[in-house]
Structure formats: C-alpha cells, structure tokens
C-alpha positions in Angstrom: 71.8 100.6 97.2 72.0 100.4 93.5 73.3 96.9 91.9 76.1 96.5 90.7 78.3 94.8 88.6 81.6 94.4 90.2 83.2 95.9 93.3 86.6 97.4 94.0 87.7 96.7 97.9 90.1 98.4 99.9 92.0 96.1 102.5 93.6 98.0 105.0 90.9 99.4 107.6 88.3 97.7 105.5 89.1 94.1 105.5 92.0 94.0 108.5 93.4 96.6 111.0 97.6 94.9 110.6 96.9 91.1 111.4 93.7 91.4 112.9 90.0 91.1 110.7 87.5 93.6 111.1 84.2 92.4 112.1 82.0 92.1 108.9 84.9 91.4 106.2 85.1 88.1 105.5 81.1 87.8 105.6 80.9 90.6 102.9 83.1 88.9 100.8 81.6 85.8 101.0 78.9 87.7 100.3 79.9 88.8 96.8 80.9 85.4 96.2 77.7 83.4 96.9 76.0 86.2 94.4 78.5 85.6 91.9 79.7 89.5 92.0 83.1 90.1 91.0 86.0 92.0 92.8 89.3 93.3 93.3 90.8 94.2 96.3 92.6 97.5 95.5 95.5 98.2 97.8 97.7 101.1 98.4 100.2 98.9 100.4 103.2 98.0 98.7 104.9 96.0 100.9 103.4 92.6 100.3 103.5 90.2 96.8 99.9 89.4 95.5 100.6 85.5 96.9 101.4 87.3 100.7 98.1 89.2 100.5 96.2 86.2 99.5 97.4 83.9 102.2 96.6 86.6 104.4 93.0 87.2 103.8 92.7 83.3 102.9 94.0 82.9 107.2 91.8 86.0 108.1 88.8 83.2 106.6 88.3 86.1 103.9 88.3 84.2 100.1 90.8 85.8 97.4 93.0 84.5 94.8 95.8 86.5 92.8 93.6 87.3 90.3 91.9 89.1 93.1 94.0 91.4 94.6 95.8 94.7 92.9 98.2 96.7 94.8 100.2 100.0 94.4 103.3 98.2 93.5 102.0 96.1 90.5 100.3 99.6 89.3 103.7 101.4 89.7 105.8 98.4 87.9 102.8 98.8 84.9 103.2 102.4 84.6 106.7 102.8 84.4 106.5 100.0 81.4 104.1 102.1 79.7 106.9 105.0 80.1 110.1 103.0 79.6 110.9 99.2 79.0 113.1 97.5 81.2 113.9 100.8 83.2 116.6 101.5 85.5 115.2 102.2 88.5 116.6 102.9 92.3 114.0 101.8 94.9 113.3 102.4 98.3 110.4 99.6 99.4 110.3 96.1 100.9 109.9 92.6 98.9 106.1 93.6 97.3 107.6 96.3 95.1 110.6 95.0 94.0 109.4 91.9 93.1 106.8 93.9 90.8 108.9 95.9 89.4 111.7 92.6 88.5 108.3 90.7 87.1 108.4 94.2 84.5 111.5 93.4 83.7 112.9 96.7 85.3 116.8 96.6 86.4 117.5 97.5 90.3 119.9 100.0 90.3 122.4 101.7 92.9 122.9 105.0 91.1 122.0 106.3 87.5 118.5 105.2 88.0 116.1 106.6 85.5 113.5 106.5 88.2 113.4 106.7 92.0 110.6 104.4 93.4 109.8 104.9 96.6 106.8 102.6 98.7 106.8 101.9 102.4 109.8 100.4 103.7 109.7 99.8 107.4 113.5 99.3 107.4 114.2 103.0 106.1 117.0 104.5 106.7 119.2 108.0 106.2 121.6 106.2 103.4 118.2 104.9 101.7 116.9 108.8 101.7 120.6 110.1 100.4 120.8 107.5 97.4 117.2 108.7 96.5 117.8 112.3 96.3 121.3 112.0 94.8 119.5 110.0 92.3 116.7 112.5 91.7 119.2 115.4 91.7 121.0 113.7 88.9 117.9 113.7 87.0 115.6 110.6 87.8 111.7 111.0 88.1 110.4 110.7 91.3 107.6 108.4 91.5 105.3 106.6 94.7 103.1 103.9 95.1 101.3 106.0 97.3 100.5 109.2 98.9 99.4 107.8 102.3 100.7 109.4 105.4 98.9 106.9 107.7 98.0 103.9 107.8 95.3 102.0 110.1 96.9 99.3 112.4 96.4 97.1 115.2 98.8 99.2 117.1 97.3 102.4 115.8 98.0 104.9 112.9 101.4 104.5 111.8 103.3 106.5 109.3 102.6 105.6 105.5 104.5 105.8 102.3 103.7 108.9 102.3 105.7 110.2 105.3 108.6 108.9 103.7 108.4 110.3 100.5 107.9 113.7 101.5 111.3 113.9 103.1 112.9 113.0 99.2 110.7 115.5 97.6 111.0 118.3 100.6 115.0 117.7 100.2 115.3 117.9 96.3 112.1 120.2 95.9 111.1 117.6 93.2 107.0 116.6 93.2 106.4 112.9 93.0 104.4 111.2 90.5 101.9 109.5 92.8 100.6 105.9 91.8 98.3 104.6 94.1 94.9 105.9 94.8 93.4 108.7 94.6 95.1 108.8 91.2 93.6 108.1 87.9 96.9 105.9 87.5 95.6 102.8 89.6 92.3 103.4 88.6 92.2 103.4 85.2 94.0 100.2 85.5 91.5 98.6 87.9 88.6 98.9 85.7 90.4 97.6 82.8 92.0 94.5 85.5 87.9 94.2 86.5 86.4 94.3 83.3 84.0 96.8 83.8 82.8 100.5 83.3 83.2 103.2 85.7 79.4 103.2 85.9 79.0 99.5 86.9 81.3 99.3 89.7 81.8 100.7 93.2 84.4 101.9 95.3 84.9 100.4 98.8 86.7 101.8 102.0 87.5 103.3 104.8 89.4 106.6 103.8 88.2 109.9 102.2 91.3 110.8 101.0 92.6 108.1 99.1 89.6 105.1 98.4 86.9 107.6 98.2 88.1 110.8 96.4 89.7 107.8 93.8 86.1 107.2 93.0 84.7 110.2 93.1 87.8 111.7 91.2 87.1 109.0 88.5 83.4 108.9 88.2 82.5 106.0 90.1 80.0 105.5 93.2 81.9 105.4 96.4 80.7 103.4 99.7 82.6 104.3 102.7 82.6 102.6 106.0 83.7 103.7 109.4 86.2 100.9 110.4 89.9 102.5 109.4 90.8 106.3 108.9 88.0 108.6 108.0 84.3 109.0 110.0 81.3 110.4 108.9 81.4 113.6 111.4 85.3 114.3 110.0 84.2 114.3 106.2 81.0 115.9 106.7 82.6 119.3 106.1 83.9 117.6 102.9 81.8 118.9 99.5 82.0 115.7 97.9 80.3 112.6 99.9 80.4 109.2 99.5 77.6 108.1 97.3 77.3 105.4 100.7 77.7 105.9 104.3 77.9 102.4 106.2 79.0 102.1 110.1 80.6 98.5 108.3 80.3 95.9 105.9 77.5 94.3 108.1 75.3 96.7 108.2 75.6 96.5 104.3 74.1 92.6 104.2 72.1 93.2 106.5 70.4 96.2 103.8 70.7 93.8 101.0 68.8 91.3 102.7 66.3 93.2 103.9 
C-alpha cells in the first residue's frame, strides 16, 4: 500500500456494527496513532454530537477526540452557512443535527423555513413528514445529511436517512440536495478539516456506495473492507474499484508490518 499522509475513516461498519466494535478497529487506529498519521473519522450518521461519538469509540477502546471526528450534520450546518446566515430552517433529525445546525447560528422553525433538513430520526413520524413537505411546497430547499438507505447494525441493516427522505421528495417531487458522502459537499470539507491534498489521503470503509464512490468521485485512493454493507463479489461488477481490497483492518497491519 502506498503511504500516506492522513486517513479519512468511516465509522459505521468500519469501526462498530450499533454498540458493538468490529474486530481490528481499535488496533488500526492505534495504529495510526503510534505512527503519528493523522485522521478523521467521516460519518454519515447524524444522529450523534461530536462529544457522543467520541465517548463512544473512546468506551469501544478506539482513541478519538472532537477534533477527530466529522459527521453529516456538522457538514450540512456548514453548508447551509455558506448559502445563508443564520437560516430558518425546519428539521427532521435527532439531537446530533440540531445541535449543529444551532452551533451555525441557524433558527429552528415550525413553518416558513427557508430550508427543510432532514437526517435520521428514529422517532419519525407522519406529522414530521407533513410539516416537511408543506414546508417544501411553500418553497424551502430540500436538503439531507445523507443518502443512505441502510445502515449496518448489531441487529442487522436497518433503514437510513435515506429511507426517510425519499418519502418527502417522492410526495413533493422535489430532489434533495444530498450532504453526506458520496458528495463532493463533505468531502471538500474534509480535506480542508484534515489538512491535506486529495492525493495524500485515503478513504476508508465499508460501503461502495457512499465511502468509496466519495473517494473515487473526488480523486482520492479508496480502501474498502468487508465488515459493514458492500463485499468484494457484490462490487466486482462495479467499473470503478477500490484502489484496496481488505477482508478488515487487521489484515491491513498485518501488510504494513510485513
């Protein structure tokens, strides 16, 4: 494997399956540490605060600060700065992305949003859904954290963001502005979070469709491991590949070292 200067890590189905640590993670991170690599985990789940994320890995025995983790929500509550200041905006998401979006300085709103925001919200409900699309209809933009329509967990695949935001944009035939990976949105903010050029970092996970074509949609070397959504038999079809193939993190130390 070619070195590197920094690394950009998924978390769900890379480092953890829900509350439980894939074999391999914490080691690979420690990893990076002990060789003075830098990273940034780079999350499409928008549920949790930085702080919850890092006392989760820190309890999975996986090492992160705030500094190191980036998720879908902060990337949403950037870009909608860099489109309006202190936005009105009508949100359907849990504690992660509304705290993000209030650290913007963006107003939560009922009705007469100028954007809908929509992230995974695991208390979802049909008056949630209605505000949204009356909102939309009424002219906000329709923005996700993320496209995901799955997500790996200890219980199995459950529905993503996704899911959720297809039934707002199927109902008001209005496309959303995706956030979260594969877009160039998250990424182009990533490298400039990281520090580093496209060329000197590489993308790390566990699914094709969002960690893998992020990097090869934006230039930069992919490694993909088998422990969350995609495998190497379903993607082999695929005419881009990951610039890596790895059964796990592991079997990646175990390379370096050899």
């Amino acid at each position: 494997m070619k070195a590197y200067k920094g690394y950009l890590i998924d978390l769900d189905g890379t480092m953890y399956r829900g509350t439980e640590k894939i074999e391999g993670a914490d080691s690979f991170v420690h990893h990076l540490e002990a060789n003075g690599f830098p990273y940034l985990f780079l999350t499409n789940n928008s549920a949790k605060t930085a702080g919850q994320v890092v006392e989760k890995l820190t309890r999975l025995g996986i090492p992160a600060t705030e500094d190191h983790i980036f998720t879908s929500s902060m990337a949403t509550a950037s870009y909608i700065s860099d489109l309006k200041n202190q936005a009105k905006v009508f949100v359907i998401g849990e504690h992660g992305l509304i705290d993000a979006l209030q650290k913007e300085g963006h107003q939560i709103v009922e009705d007469d949003a100028d954007y809908v925001i929509i992230g995974l919200d695991r208390d979802i409900s049909y008056e949630k859904l209605t505000k949204a699309c009356l909102n939309v209809r009424n002219g906000a933009k329709l923005i996700s954290t993320n496209r995901d329509v799955a997500i790996p967990t200890e219980r199995g695949m459950m529905p993503g963001n996704g899911a959720i935001t297809s039934v707002v944009s199927v109902s008001t035939g209005v496309s959303p502005i995706f956030v979260g990976k594969p877009s160039s949105i998250i990424m182009d903010q990533a490298l400039e979070r990281i520090g580093f050029s496209k060329e000197e970092v590489v993308m790390v996970g566990d699914n094709y469709d969002t960690d893998i074509m992020s990097g090869i949609s934006a230039g930069i070397d992919t490694l993909m491991v088998e422990t969350g959504v995609s495998t190497f038999d379903g993607i082999s079809d695929r005419p881009k590949q990951p610039t890596y193939q790895y059964k796990n993190l592991m079997d990646v130390i175990k390379e370096e070292g050899s």
